[in-house]
C-alpha positions as a Markdown table, in Angstrom:
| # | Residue | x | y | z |
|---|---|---|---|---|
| 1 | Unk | 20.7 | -3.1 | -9.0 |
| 2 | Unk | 19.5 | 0.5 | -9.5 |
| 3 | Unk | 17.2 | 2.6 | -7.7 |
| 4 | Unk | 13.4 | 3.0 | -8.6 |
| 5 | Unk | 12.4 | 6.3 | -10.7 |
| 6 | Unk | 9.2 | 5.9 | -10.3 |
| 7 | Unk | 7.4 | 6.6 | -7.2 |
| 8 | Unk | 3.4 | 6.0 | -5.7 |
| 9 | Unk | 2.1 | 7.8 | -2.8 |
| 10 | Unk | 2.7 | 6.3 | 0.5 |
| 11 | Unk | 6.3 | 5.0 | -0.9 |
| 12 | Unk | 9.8 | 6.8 | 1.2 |
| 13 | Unk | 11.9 | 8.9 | -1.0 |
| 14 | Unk | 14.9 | 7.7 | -1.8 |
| 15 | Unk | 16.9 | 10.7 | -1.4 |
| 16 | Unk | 16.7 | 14.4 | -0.3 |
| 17 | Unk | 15.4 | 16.6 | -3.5 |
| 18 | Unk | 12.3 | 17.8 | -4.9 |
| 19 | Unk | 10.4 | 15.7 | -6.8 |
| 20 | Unk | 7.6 | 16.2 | -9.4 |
| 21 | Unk | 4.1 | 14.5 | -10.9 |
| 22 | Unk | 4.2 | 12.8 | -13.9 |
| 23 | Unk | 1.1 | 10.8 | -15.7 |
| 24 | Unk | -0.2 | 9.1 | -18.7 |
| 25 | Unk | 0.4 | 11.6 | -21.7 |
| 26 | Unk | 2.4 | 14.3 | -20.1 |
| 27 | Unk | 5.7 | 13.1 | -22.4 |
| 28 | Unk | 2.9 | 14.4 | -25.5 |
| 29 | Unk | 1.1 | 16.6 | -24.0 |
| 30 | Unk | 2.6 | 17.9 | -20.5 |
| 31 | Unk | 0.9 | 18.2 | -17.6 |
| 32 | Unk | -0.8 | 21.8 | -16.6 |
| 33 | Unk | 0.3 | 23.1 | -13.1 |
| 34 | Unk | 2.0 | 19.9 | -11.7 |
| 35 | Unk | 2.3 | 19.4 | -8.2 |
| 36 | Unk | 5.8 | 20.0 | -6.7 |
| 37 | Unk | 7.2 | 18.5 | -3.5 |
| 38 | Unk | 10.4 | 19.0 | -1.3 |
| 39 | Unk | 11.3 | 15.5 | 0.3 |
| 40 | Unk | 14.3 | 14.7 | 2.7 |
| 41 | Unk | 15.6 | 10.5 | 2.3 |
| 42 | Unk | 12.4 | 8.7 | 4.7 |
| 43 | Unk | 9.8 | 11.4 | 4.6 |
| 44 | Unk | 6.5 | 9.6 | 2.2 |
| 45 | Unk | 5.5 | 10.6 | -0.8 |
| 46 | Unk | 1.9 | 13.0 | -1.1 |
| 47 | Unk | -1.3 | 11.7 | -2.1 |
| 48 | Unk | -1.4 | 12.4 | -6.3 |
| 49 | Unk | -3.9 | 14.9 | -7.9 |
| 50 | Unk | -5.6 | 11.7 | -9.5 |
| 51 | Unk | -5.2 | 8.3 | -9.5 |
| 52 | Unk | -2.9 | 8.2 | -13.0 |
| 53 | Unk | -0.1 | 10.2 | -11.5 |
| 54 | Unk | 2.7 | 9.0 | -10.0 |
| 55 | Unk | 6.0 | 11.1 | -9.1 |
| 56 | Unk | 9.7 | 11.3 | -10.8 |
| 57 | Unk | 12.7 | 13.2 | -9.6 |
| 58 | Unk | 12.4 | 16.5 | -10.9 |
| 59 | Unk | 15.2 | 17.3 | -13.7 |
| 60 | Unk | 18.9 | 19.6 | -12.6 |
């Protein structure tokens, strides 16, 4: 089994790292000013900017 990618508010991060919002057209279009968080493994996810987000692992 793999780990999830995708993440929803509320959820525990899997891992330390910084993780990023993604939504519904930002592979087309991109998403202006997206919301960045530092997380350590345990600590829960933010609420989103708007319901249609949800948050990734930001890229190396």
């Amino acid at each position: 089994m793999g780990e999830f990618t995708i993440f929803n508010q509320g959820d525990r991060a899997p891992n330390d790292g910084t993780y990023i919002e993604t939504g519904v057209n930002s592979y087309h279009m991109g998403i202006q000013n997206p919301k960045k968080v530092s997380l350590h493994k345990g600590e829960r996810f933010p609420d989103n900017t708007n319901h249609e987000r949800k948050w990734i692992r930001m890229p190396k």
